[in-house]
C-alpha positions in Angstrom: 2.2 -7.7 13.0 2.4 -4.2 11.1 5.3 -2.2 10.4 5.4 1.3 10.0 8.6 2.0 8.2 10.3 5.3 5.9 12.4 3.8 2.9 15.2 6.5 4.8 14.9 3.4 7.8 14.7 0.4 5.9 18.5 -0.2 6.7 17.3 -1.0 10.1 15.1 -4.0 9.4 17.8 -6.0 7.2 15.6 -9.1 6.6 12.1 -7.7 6.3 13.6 -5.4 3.5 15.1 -8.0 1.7 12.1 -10.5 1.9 9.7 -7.7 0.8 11.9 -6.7 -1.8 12.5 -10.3 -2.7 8.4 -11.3 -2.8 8.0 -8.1 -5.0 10.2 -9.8 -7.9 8.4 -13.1 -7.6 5.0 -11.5 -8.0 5.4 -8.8 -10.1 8.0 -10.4 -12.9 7.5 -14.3 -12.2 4.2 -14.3 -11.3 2.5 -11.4 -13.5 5.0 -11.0 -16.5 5.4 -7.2 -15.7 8.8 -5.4 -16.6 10.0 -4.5 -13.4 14.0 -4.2 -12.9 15.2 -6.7 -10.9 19.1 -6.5 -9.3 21.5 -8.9 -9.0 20.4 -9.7 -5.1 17.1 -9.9 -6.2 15.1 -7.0 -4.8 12.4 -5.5 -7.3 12.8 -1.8 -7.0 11.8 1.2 -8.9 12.6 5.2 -8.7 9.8 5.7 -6.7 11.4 3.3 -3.8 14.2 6.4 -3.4 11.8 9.0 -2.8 11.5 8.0 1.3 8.1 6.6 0.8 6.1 5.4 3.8 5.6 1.2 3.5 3.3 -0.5 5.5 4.6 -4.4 6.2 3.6 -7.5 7.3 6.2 -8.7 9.0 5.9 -12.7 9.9 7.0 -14.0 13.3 9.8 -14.9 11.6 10.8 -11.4 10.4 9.5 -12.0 6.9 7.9 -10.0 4.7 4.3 -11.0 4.4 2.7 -8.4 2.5 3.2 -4.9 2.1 1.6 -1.2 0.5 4.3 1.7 -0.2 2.9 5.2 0.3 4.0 9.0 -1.0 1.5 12.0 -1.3 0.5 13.5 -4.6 2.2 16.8 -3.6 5.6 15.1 -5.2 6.2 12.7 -7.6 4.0 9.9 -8.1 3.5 6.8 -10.0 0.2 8.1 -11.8 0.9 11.9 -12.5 4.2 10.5 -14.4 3.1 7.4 -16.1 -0.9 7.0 -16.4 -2.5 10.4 -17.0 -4.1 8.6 -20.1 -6.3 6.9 -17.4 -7.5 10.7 -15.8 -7.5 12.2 -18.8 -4.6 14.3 -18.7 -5.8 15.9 -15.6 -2.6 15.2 -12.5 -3.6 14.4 -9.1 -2.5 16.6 -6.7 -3.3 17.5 -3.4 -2.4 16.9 0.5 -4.8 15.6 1.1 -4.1 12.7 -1.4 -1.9 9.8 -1.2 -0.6 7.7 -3.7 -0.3 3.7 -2.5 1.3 1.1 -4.9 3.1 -1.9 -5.1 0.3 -3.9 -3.2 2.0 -7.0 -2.5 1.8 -10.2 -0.8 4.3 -12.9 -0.1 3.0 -16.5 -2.1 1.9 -18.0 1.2 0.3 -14.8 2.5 -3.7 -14.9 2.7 -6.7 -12.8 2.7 -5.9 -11.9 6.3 -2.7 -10.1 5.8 -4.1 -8.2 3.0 -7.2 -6.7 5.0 -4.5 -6.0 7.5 -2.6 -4.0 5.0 -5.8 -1.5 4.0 -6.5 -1.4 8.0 -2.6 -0.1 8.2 -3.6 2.2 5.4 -6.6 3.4 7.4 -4.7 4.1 10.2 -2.3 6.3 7.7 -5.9 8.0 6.6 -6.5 8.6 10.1 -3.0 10.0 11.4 -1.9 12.0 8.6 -5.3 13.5 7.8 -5.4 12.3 4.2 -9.2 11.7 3.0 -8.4 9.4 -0.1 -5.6 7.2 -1.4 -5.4 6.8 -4.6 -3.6 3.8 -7.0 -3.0 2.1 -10.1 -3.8 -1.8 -10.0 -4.7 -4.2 -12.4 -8.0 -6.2 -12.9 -6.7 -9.2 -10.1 -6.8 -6.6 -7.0 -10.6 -5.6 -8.1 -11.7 -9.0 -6.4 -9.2 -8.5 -3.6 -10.2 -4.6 -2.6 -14.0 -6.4 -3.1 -13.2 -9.3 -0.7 -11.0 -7.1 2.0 -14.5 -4.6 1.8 -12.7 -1.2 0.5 -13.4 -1.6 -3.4 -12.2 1.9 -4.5 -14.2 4.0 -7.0 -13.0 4.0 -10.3 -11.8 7.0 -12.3 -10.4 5.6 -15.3 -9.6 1.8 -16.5 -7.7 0.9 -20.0 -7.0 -2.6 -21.6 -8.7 -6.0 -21.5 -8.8 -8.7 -20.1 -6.1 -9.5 -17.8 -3.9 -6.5 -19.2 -6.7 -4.1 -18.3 -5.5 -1.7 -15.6 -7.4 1.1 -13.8 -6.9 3.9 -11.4 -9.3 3.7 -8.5 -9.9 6.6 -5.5 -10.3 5.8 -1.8 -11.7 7.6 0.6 -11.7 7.4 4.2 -14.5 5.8 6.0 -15.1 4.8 9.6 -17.5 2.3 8.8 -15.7 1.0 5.8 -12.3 0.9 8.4 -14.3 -1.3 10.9 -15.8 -3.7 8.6 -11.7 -4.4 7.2 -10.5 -4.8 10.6 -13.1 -7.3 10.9 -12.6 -9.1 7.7 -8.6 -9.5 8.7 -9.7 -10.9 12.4 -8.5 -7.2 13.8 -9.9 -5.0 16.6 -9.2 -1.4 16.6 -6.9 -1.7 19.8 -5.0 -3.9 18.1 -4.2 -2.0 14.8 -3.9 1.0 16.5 -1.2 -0.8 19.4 1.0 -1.5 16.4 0.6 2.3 14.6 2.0 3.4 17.9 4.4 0.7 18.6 6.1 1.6 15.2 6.0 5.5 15.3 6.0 6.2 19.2 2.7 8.1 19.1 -1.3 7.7 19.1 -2.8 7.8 15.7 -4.8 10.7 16.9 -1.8 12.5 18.4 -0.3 12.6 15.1 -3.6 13.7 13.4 -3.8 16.8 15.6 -0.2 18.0 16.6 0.3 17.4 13.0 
């Protein structure tokens, strides 16, 4: 199922924090080679992890971590506007009606299903929030992903070759394009939206227009 959880709250799901901060250190510095700091229990953490971002997780019915996005708007500090303006050209992305999403990641026996479940969670954040586009730095292994979930982003700016190359892509919120995910991770709307309201006590709607 999908969690809906504020890093402020992550004290209150002990083992789906640590296995989600756990899987981040194997797929970001085994896996990929990036320099991420790693402490000594193991978690893969960055500044941006204190800022009381929103994460959307998988959690297994085992209480694992199976996959997870982490979420903070543009209107603060974000990943891009402080470390990849060379990809926009200088120009910072700000606005409320943006989100930043980073830190797409997936636990090593997670599948395609659990990451189409993640973009539906992040549609449901679209949808409740009133944000019209995510945006997100990722590297040239999540273009086939995005392509095989069916929400490829549009891209603003890409640097690098080969497996080094990165780029910054834009999302923006489609009906259409939120159905055809749902389908593609074996989801009906009912469903997605039963766990949205299951982990923040409200209809996604409600939250869109009591604000």
């Amino acid at each position: 199922m999908l969690r809906y959880v504020y890093g402020s709250d992550l004290s209150d799901h002990p083992r789906l924090t640590d296995t989600m901060f756990r899987d981040r250190a194997t797929q970001f510095r085994d896996r990929l080679g990036w320099e991420v700091t790693v402490d000594p229990n193991g978690w893969e953490q960055d500044e941006y992890d204190g800022l009381d971002p929103l994460y959307v997780i998988w959690e297994t019915p085992s209480g694992r971590h199976g996959g997870s996005m982490r979420f903070l708007p543009t209107t603060g500090q974000t990943m891009i506007n402080d470390h990849f303006l060379g990809l926009t050209d200088g120009a910072a992305i700000q606005s409320p009606f943006i989100w930043e999403c980073t830190r797409f990641c997936l636990a090593p026996e997670a599948g395609g299903r659990i990451a189409g479940a993640l973009m539906a969670g992040g549609g449901e954040l679209m949808r409740a929030f009133d944000v019209t586009h995510f945006v997100g730095v990722f590297d040239q292994r999540m273009k086939r992903i995005y392509r095989m979930i069916g929400s490829a982003p549009d891209i603003l700016g890409e640097a690098g070759s080969g497996r080094d190359r990165i780029a910054v892509g834009l999302w923006e919120y489609d009906a259409a394009d939120r159905l055809r995910v749902l389908d593609r991770a074996g989801l009906t709307p009912e469903q997605s939206e039963r766990w949205f309201e299951q982990s923040f006590g409200r209809k996604v709607r409600e939250m869109a227009l009591t604000g």
